[in-house]
VMD Tcl script that draws the C-alpha trace (Angstrom):
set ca {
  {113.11 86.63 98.84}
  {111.80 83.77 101.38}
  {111.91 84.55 105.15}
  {114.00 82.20 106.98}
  {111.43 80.69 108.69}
  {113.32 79.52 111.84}
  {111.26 79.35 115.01}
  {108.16 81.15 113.42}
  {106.02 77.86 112.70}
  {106.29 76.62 116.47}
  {105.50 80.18 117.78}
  {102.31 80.27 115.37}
  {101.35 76.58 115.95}
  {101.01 77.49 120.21}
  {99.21 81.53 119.26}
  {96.73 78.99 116.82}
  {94.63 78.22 119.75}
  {94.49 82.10 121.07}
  {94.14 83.66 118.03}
  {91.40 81.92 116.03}
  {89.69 79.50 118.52}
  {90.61 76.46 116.39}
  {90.41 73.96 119.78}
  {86.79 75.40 120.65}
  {85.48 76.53 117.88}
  {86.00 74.85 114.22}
  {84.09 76.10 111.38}
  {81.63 73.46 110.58}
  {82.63 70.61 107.87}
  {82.26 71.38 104.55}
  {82.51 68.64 101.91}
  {84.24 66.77 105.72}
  {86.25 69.10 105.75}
  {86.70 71.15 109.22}
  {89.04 74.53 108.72}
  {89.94 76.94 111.70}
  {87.82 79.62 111.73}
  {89.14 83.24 112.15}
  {87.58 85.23 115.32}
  {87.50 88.88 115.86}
  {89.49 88.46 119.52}
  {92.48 90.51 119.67}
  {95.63 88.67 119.03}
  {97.31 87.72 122.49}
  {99.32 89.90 123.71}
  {102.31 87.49 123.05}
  {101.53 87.30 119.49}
  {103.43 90.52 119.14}
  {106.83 88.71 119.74}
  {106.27 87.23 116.15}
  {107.42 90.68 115.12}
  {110.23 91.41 116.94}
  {113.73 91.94 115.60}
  {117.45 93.30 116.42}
  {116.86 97.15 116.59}
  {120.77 97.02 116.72}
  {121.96 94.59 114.55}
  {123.52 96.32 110.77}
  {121.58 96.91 108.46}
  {124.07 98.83 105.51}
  {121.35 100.87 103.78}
  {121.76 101.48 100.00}
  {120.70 104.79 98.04}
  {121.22 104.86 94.19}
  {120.18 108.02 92.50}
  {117.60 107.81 89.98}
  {116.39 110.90 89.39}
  {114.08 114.02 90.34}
  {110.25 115.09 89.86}
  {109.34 118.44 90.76}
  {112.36 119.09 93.14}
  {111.87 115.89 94.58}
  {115.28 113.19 94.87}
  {114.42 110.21 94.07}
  {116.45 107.01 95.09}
  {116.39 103.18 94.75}
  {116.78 102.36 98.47}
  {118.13 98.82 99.71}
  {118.74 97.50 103.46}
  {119.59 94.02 104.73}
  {116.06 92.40 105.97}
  {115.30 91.73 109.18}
  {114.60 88.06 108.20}
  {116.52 85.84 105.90}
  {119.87 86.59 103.95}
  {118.32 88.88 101.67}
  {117.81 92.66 101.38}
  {114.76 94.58 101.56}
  {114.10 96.99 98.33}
  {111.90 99.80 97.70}
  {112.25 103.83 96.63}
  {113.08 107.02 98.95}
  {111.78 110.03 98.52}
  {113.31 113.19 99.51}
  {111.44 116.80 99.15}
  {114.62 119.75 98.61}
  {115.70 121.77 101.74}
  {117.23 121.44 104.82}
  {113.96 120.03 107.14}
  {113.20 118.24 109.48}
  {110.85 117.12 107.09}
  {107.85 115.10 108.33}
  {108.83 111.02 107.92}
  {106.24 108.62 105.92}
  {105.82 105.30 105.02}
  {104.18 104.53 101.86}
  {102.61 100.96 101.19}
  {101.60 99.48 97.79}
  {98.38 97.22 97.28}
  {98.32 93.95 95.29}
  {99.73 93.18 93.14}
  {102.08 95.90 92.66}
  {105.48 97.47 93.93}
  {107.10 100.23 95.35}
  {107.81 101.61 91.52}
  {104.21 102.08 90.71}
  {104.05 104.39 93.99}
  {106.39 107.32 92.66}
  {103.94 109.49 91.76}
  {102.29 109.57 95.10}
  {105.31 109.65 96.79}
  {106.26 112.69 95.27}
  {103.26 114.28 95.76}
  {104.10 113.35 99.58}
  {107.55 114.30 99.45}
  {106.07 118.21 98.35}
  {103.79 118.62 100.89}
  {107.05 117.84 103.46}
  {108.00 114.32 103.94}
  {110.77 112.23 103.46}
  {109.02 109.26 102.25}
  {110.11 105.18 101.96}
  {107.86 103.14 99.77}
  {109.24 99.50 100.07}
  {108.14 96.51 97.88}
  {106.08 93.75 99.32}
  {108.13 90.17 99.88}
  {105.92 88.86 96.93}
  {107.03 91.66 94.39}
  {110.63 91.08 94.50}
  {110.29 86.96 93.84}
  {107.68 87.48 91.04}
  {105.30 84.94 90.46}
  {101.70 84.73 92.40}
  {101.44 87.10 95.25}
  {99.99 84.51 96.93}
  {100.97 80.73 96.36}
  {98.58 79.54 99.73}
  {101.93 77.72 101.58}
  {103.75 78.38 104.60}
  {105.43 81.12 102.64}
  {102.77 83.58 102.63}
  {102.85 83.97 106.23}
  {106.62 84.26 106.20}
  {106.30 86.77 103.91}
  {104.00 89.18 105.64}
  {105.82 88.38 108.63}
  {108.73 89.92 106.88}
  {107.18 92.56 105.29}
  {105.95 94.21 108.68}
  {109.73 93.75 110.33}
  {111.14 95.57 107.21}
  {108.91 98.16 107.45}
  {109.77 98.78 111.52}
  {113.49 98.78 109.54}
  {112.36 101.34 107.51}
  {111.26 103.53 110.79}
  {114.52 103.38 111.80}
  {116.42 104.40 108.57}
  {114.03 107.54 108.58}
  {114.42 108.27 112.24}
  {118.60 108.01 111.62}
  {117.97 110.84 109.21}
  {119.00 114.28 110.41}
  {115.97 115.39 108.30}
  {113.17 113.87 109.50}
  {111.64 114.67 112.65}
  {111.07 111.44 114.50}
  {108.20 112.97 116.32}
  {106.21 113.12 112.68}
  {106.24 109.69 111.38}
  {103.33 108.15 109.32}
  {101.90 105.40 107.75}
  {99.57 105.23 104.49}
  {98.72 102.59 102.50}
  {96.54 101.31 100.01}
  {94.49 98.26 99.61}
  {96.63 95.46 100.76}
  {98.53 98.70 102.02}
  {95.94 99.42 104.03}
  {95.48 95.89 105.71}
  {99.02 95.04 106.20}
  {99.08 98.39 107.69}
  {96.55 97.42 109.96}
  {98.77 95.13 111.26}
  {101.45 97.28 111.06}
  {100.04 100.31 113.36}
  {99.39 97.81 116.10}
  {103.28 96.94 116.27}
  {105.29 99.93 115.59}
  {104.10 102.68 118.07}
  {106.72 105.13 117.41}
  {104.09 106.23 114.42}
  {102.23 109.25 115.37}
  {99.49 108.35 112.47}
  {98.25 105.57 110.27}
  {95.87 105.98 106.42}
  {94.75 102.92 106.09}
  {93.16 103.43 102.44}
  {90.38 100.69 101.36}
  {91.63 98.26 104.22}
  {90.17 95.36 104.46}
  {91.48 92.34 107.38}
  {93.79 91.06 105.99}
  {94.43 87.71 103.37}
  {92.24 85.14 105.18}
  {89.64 88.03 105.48}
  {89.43 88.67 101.94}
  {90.21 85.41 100.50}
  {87.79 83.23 102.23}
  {84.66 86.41 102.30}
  {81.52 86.72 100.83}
  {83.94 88.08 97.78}
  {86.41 84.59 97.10}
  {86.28 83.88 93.81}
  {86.99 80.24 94.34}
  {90.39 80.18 94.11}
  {90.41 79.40 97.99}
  {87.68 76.76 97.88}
  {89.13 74.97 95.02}
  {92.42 74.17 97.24}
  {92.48 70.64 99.21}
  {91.39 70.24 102.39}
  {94.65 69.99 103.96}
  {96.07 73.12 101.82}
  {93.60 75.08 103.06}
  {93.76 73.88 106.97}
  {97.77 74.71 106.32}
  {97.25 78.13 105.12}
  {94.91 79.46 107.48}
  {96.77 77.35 110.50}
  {99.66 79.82 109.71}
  {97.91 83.05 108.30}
  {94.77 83.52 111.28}
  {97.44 84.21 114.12}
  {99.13 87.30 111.85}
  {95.57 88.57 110.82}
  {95.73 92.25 110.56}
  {92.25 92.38 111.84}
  {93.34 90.72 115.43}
  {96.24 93.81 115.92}
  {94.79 96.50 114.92}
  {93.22 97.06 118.39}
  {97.38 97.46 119.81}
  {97.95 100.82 117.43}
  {96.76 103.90 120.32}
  {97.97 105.95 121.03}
  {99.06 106.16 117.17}
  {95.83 108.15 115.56}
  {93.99 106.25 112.35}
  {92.13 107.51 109.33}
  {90.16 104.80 107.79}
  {88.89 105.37 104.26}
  {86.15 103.26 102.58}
  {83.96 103.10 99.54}
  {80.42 102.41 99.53}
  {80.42 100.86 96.42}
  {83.94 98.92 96.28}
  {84.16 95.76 94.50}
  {87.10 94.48 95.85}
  {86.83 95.24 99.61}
  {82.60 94.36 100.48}
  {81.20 96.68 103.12}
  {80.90 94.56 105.45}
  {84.79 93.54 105.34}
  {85.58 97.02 105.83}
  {83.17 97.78 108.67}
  {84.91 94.81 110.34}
  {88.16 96.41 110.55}
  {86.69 100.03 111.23}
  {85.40 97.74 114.32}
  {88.52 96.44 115.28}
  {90.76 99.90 115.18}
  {90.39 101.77 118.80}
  {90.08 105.71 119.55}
  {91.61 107.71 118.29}
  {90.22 106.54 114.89}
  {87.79 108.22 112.62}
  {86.11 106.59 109.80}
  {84.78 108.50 106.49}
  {83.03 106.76 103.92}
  {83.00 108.33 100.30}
  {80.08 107.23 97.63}
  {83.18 105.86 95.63}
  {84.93 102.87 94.39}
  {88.06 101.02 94.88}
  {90.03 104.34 93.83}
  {87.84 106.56 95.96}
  {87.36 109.95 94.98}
  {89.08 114.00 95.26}
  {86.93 114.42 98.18}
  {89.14 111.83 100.31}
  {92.44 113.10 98.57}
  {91.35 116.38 100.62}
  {90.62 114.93 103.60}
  {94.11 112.97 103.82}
  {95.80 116.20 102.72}
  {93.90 117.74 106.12}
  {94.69 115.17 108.43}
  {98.41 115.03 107.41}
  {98.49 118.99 107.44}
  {96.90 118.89 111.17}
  {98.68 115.65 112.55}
  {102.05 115.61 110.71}
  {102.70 119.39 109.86}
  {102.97 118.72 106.51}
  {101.16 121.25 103.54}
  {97.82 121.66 103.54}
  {95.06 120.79 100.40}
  {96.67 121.95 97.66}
  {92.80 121.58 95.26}
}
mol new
graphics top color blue
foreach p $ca { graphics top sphere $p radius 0.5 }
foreach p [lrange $ca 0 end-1] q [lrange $ca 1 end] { graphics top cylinder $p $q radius 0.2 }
display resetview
C-alpha cells in the first residue's frame, strides 16, 4: 500500500540541505560518483512537519476476532491510514479484565509482519497491556522490503503516521490508561522506533531492541553487502536524497521527556557495534544503555531487564523467570 506522496518530495528536497549537509559537504566521488553524505546533526526542527497528520479526521477502526492464547483476545485490527487510500493492518492484543491496562506498541523487524509478533504480544498482553502490533508498509505489498525508489521513504513516512494512529486508537480505549503508553521494537523495530519516540511524545517509554539508524545507516555501513553499491549512480543519489532527511538517527534526540532502553549485542552480525553506539549517541537523558555478550536475538538476561523497566515505568507485571 503506496503513500500518496503529495507534497512530501518538495518538503524533503528543501530539509536535504539541513539534514545531511549535501550543499557543504558531499561524500567524496567514488567511481565519479558524488552521493550526499548522512551527518549526525539533529534533523531541523521543521523536519518534524513531515510527520504530521489529521488527529481528527475518521479513521473507522476494524477488529475481527481470531482467537485467544492464555486468556489473551486476539484480533485482526484495521484503520484507514493516515496517508494514501488504503488501510493500515496489524493485530490487537487484549489481556482479560476490566483495566486500565497499560497501552503498548509492538514493532516487527525485517522482513517480517505483525503475525510473526503474537507470541510476544501475548506475553505483553499478560503482564498488563493492551497491545497493537501493526505491519510495516512493505509487508502488506509483498515483494522486497526495500526496492531503493522514492517509495521507501514514503513508506516509512507512513509507517511512523500509522503508528501515532495507533496511539490514538489505544488512548480511545476505556481500558488503557493513556498515561502508560509504550513503545518496543525490534531490529528495524527498534530503528524506526527511533524515529518514532522523537515524534510521538505522548509515549511515556520507548525499547528500542538491536536498533541500529535507520536504512541509509545500515545499508551503506561497514556491513552492506553490495546490494547498495551495485545500484547506479543516480539510483543511489535518489535514494539517499529522499531517505537522509527521515533518518531515525537525526530524531532520536526530540524523544525526552519519553524515557529509552536501548539494548545491544556485543557480538551482533547484523547491527556492527559501532552502528549501535551511534544511535546510543544520538538518544538524550533519560536513556540507559545495556549491552549483553549476545547476538542478534540477545539473551534471558535482557528479557529480565525489559520485564523490570516495564514493571517500574509502565506498571505492568514484574519478571516472571
Amino acid at each position: 500500500m503506496p503513500m500518496r506522496s503529495v507534497g512530501l518530495a518538495p518538503l524533503l528536497t528543501v530539509l536535504l540541505a539541513g539534514a545531511c549537509g549535501q550543499a557543504t559537504n558531499p561524500e567524496p566521488p567514488i567511481d565519479g560518483c558524488t552521493l550526499p553524505t548522512l551527518s549526525d546533526a539533529p534533523a531541523p526542527a521543521s523536519a518534524l512537519a513531515t510527520f504530521k497528520y489529521d488527529r481528527t479526521a475518521a479513521y473507522d477502526p476494524v477488529l475481527q476476532p481470531i482467537g485467544t492464547d492464555q486468556g489473551v483476545q486476539i484480533y485482526e485490527l484495521s484503520f484507514r491510514s493516515t496517508r494514501g487510500t488504503g488501510r493500515a493492518t496489524g493485530r490487537l492484543f487484549v489481556p482479560g479484565g476490566a483495566g486500565p491496562f497499560a497501552g503498548m506498541l509492538l514493532q516487527h523487524g525485517m522482513p517480517s509482519n505483525a503475525a510473526q509478533m503474537t507470541s510476544t504480544g501475548v506475553v505483553l498482553a499478560r503482564q498488563g497491556a493492551v497491545v497493537v502490533a501493526l505491519d510495516a508498509p512493505f509487508a502488506q505489498r509483498g515483494g522486497s522490503p526495500i526496492r531503493f525508489t522514492e517509495t521507501d521513504s514514503a513508506e516509512q513516512v507512513q509507517l511512523i503516521t500509522d503508528l501515532q494512529r495507533a496511539v490514538d486508537l489505544l488512548v480511545a480505549r476505556p481500558d488503557v490508561d493513556a498515561n502508560r503508553l509504550g513503545y518496543m521494537g525490534i531490529s528495524y523495530g527498534a530503528a524506526m522506533g527511533a524515529l518514532f519516540v522523537g515524534i510521538e511524545h505522548r509515549l511515556k517509554t520507548g525499547i528500542l531492541m538491536v536498533g541500529d539508524g535507520g536504512l541509509v545507516t545500515h545499508l551503506t555501513g561497514a556491513d552492506d553487502d553490495g546490494t547498495f553499491g551495485g545500484l547506479t549512480c543516480a539510483q543511489r543519489r535518489r535514494w539517499l536524497e529522499s531517505m537522509i532527511p527521515i533518518e531515525p538517527v537525526k530524531y532520536v534526540g526530540f524523544a525526552p521527556p519519553t524515557s529509552l532502553l536501548l539494548q545491544s549485542g556485543t557480538t551482533d552480525d547484523l547491527v556492527p557495534v559501532g552502528d549501535a553506539e551511534r544511535l546510543h549517541a544520538a538518544a538524550r537523558d533519560p536513556k540507559t544503555i545495556r549491552w549483553y555478550n549476545a547476538g542478534h536475538g540477545l539473551n534471558a538476561q535482557a528479557g529480565y531487564d525489559r520485564q523490570v523497566w516495564m514493571q517500574e515505568r509502565l506498571g505492568m507485571s514484574g519478571p516472571n523467570f
